[in-house]
Each structure stands twice: as structure tokens, then as C-alpha cells.
C-alpha positions as CSV (number, residue, x, y, z in Angstrom):
1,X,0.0,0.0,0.0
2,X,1.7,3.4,-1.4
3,X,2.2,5.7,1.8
4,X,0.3,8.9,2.3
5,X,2.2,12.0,1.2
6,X,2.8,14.5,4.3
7,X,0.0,17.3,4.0
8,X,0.7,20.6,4.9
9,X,-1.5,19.9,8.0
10,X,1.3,17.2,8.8
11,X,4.4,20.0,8.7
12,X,2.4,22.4,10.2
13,X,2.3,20.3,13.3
14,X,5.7,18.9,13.3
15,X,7.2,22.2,13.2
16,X,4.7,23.1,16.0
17,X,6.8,20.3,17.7
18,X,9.9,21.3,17.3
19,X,9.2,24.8,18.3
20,X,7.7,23.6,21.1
21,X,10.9,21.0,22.2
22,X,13.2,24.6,21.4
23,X,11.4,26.8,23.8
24,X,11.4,24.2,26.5
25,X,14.6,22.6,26.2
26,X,17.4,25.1,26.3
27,X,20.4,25.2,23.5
28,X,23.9,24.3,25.4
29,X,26.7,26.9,25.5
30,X,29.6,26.4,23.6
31,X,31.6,25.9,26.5
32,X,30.0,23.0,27.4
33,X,30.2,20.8,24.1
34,X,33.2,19.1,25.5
35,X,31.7,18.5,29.1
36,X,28.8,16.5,27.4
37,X,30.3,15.0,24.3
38,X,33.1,13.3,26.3
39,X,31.3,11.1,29.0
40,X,28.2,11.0,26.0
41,X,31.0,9.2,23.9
42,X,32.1,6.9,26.6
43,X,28.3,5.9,27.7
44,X,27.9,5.1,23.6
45,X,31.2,3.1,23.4
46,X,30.1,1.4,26.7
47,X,26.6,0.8,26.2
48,X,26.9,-2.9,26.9
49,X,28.4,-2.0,30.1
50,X,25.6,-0.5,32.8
51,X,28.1,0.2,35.1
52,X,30.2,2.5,32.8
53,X,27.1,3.4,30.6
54,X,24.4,4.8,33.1
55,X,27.3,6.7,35.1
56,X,28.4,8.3,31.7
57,X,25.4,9.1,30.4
58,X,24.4,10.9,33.9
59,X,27.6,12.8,33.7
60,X,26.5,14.1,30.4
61,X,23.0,15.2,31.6
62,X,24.2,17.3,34.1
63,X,27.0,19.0,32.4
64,X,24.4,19.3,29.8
65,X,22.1,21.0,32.6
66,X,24.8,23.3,34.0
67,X,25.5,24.3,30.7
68,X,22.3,25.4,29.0
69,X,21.9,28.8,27.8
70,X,18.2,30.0,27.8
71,X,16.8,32.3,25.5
72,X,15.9,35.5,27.1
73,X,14.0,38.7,26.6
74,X,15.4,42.4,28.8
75,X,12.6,44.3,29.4
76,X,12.5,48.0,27.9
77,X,13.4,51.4,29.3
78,X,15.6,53.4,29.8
79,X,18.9,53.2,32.4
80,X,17.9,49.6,33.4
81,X,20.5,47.9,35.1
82,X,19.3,43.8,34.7
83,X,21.1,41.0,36.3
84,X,24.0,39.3,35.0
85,X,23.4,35.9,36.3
86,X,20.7,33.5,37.5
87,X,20.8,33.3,40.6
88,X,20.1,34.7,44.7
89,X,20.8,38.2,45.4
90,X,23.3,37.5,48.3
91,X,24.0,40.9,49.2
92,X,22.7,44.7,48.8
93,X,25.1,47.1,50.2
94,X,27.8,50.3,49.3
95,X,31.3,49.0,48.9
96,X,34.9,50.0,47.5
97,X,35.2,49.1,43.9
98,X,37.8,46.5,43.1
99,X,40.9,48.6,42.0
100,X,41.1,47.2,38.3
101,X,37.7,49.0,37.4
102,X,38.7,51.8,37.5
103,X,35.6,53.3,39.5
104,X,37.6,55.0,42.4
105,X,38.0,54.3,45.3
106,X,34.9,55.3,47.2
107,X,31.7,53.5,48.2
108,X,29.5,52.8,45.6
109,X,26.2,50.8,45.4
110,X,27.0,47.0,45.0
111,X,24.6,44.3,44.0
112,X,25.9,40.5,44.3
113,X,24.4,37.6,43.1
114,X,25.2,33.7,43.9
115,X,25.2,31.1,41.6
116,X,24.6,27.6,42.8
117,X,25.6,24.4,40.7
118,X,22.0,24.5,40.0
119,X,21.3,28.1,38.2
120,X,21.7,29.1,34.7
121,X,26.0,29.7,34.6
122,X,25.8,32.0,31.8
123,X,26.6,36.0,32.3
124,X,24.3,38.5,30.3
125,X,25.4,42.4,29.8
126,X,23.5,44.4,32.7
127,X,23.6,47.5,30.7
128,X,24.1,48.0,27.2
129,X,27.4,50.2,26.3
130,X,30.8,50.3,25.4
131,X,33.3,48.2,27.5
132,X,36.3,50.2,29.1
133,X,38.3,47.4,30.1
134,X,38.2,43.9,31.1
135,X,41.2,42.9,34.0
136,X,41.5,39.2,34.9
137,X,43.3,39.1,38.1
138,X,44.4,35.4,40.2
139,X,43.2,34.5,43.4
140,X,41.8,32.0,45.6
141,X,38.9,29.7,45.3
142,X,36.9,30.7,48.5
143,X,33.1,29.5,48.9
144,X,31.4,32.3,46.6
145,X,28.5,33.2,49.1
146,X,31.2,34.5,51.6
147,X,31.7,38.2,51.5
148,X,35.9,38.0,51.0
149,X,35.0,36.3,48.0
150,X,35.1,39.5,46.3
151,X,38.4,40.7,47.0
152,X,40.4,37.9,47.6
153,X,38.8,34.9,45.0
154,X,40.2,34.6,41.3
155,X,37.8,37.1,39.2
156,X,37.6,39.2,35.9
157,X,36.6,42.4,36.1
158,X,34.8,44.4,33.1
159,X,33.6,48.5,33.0
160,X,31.3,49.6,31.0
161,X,30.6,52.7,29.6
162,X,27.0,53.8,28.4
163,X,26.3,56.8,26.2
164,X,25.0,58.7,29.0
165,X,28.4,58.8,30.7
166,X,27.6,56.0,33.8
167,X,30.3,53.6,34.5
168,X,29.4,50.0,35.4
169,X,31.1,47.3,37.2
170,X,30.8,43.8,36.6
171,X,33.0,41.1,38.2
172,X,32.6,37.5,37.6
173,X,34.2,35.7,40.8
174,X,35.1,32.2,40.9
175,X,33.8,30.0,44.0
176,X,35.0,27.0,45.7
177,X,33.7,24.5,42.6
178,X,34.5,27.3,40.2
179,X,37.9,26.9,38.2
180,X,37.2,28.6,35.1
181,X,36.1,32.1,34.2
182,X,35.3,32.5,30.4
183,X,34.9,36.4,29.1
184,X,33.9,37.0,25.7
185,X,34.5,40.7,25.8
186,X,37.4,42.8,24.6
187,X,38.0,46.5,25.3
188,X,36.0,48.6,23.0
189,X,33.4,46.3,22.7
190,X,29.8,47.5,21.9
191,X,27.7,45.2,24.5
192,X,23.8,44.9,23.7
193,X,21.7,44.6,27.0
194,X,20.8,41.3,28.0
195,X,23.4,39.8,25.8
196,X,25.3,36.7,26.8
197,X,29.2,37.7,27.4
198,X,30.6,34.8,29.3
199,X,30.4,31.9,31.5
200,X,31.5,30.7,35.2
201,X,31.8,26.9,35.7
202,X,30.8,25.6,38.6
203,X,29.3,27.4,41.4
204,X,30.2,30.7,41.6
205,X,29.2,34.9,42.1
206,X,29.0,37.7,39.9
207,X,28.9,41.3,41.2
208,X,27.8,44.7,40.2
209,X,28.8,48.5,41.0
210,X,26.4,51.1,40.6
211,X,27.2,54.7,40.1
212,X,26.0,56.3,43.2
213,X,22.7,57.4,42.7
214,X,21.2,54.6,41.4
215,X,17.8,53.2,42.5
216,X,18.0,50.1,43.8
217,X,15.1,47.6,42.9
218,X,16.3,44.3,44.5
219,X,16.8,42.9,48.3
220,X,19.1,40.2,49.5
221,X,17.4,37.1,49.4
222,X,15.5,37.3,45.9
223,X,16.0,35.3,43.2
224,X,17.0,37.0,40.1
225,X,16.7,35.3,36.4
226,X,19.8,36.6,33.6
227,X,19.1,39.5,31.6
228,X,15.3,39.7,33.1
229,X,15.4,41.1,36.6
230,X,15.5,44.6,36.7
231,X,18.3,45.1,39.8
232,X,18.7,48.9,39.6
233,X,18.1,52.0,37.9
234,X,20.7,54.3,36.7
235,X,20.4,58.0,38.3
């Protein structure tokens, strides 16, 4: 018996499908092809092996779970300040800018946010402008949810510019798990808000600085979601 041709009914709904499997399924980062593909190809060479299969193919889940890079969509306005990481806002507070931003060395507002082994590891751009300068300085690998962790962890520190004149701080801080900090950005850079720009693996804290006189929107405790979560506004 000949088989039906698809009607356009048929691909209609299959690409409903696959939409559908996009949206709720999250792409992987880049960074994290290795982390899945190696223990995937040992579960598939293994496969007649439980004990080396199931293990393998677990491994490659969650790195595939730490790894994912959701889409996301800022919301509009002007001088919104967003997060740059899933994650728990771990402290509100004023403090001295780390030296390589460039910010002087007075107070200013500082927002920082945790990131479990569980949360989305990917950094977005808090505020859309030009970057100053990105500084990646050594350190130690202290659990990220302690306050030193900001001054004496391993980190990479970016400023940014907007066209209003504000400098931002970012800094992405390595934790206890954490070994690798990956920043995409170079000096000069022209960073679109919301935009991912780099990636912490695993476990780690990402912190802003605020030109004084921003509002801010956020207390310690709340959860924040990547490029979504409005944390401040500029003055």
C-alpha cells in the first residue's frame, strides 16, 4: 500500500513540535560541548556496560544542565540595570570598587548575586554600552557566598561605559567548585543589553557597581533570572 504524502496539515504540526521541544529545552553553551560529548562518547562506546554506561550518560545530563543557555528577553526602558546571572541576590550594600575597574576608590552601590551548581552559569550584559576594560586578576577559590569572595577569589573584572556617561562594574568571581572564568569581551566592545558575554563553571558569584545614585530595585534574598530582573536603575 503506497504511503500517504505529508500534508501541509502534517508539517504544520511537526514544526509546532519542534518549536515547542526549542522553547522548553534550552540550546547548550559552547563551552559545554566538551563537558557533554566526552562522557556521551564513553556511555555510547560502553553501552553494553551498565556500570560504565548509566554513570556516563548521567555525567553528560548534568554537564548538559549546567551548561544550557536559555533564551531571554530584557525588558524596555531606559537606564535599566538587569542581572547578570541567574541566581540569589546574596547581598545589597555600598562597597569600595575592586581597583582594576577603574571606579575610584569610594563607596559605591553593589549588587551580588550567587550562583549555585543549579542556576543558569551564563553572564548576560547588565547595561548596554561600550566596554572600558576587562582585567582578569588570580586569586583564591573561596566559597562564593562569603563576602571575602570578592576581594580575595580569582575574578575578571569588566567596566562599561553607556552613552550617558555612567560607569558600570561587573565582576565574575570564581567560587569553591568554580575553576574557570570564560569572558567573551574585549575592550571597545559595543555590549547589547541582556546579551550573553561569558560563562563561570561551577558554582560561583557575579557582582555589580552602581554609580552612586542609582535606585535600587532588588533585596538580598530574591531570586533574580539573567538579563530579566531589573536590579537597579541608573540616576
Amino acid at each position: 500500500m503506497a504511503r500517504r504524502p505529508a500534508q501541509p496539515d502534517d508539517r504544520e504540526g511537526l514544526a509546532h513540535v519542534v518549536d515547542l521541544i526549542r522553547e522548553t529545552v534550552p540550546p547548550l553553551h559552547p563551552a559545554g560541548i566538551p563537558f557533554v560529548a566526552a562522557p556521551a562518547a564513553v556511555a555510547l562506546l560502553g553501552r553494553n556496560r551498565k556500570w560504565i554506561a548509566r554513570p556516563a550518560m548521567a555525567t553528560a545530563a548534568a554537564s548538559a544542565l549546567f551548561f544550557r543557555h536559555p533564551k531571554r528577553v530584557p525588558p524596555a526602558g531606559e537606564g535599566l540595570i538587569v542581572a547578570p546571572a541567574d541566581g540569589t541576590i546574596a547581598l545589597v550594600d555600598d562597597a569600595v570598587p575592586m581597583p582594576e575597574l577603574g571606579l575610584g576608590d569610594q563607596p559605591l552601590p553593589r549588587i551580588c548575586t550567587f550562583l549555585s551548581v543549579f542556576d543558569v552559569h551564563v553572564q548576560r550584559v547588565p547595561i548596554a554600552g561600550r566596554v572600558r576594560s576587562v582585567v582578569h586578576t588570580p586569586g583564591k577559590f573561596l566559597s562564593a557566598d562569603l563576602p571575602a569572595a570578592s576581594s580575595e577569589n580569582e575574578r575578571t573584572a569588566m567596566t562599561i561605559s553607556t552613552d550617558a556617561g555612567h560607569d558600570v562594574g561587573v565582576v565574575q568571581i570564581a567560587g569553591l567548585l568554580a575553576r574557570r572564568i570564560v569572558n567573551d569581551a574585549k575592550p571597545g566592545d559595543a555590549l547589547v543589553l541582556g546579551d550573553t558575554y561569558g560563562l563561570i563553571r561551577f558554582g560561583s558569584r557575579v557582582d555589580l557597581y552602581l554609580p552612586q545614585g542609582s535606585t535600587v530595585k532588588v533585596t538580598r534574598g530574591q531570586r533574580a533570572v539573567g538579563a530579566e530582573t531589573v536590579l537597579a536603575e541608573l540616576p
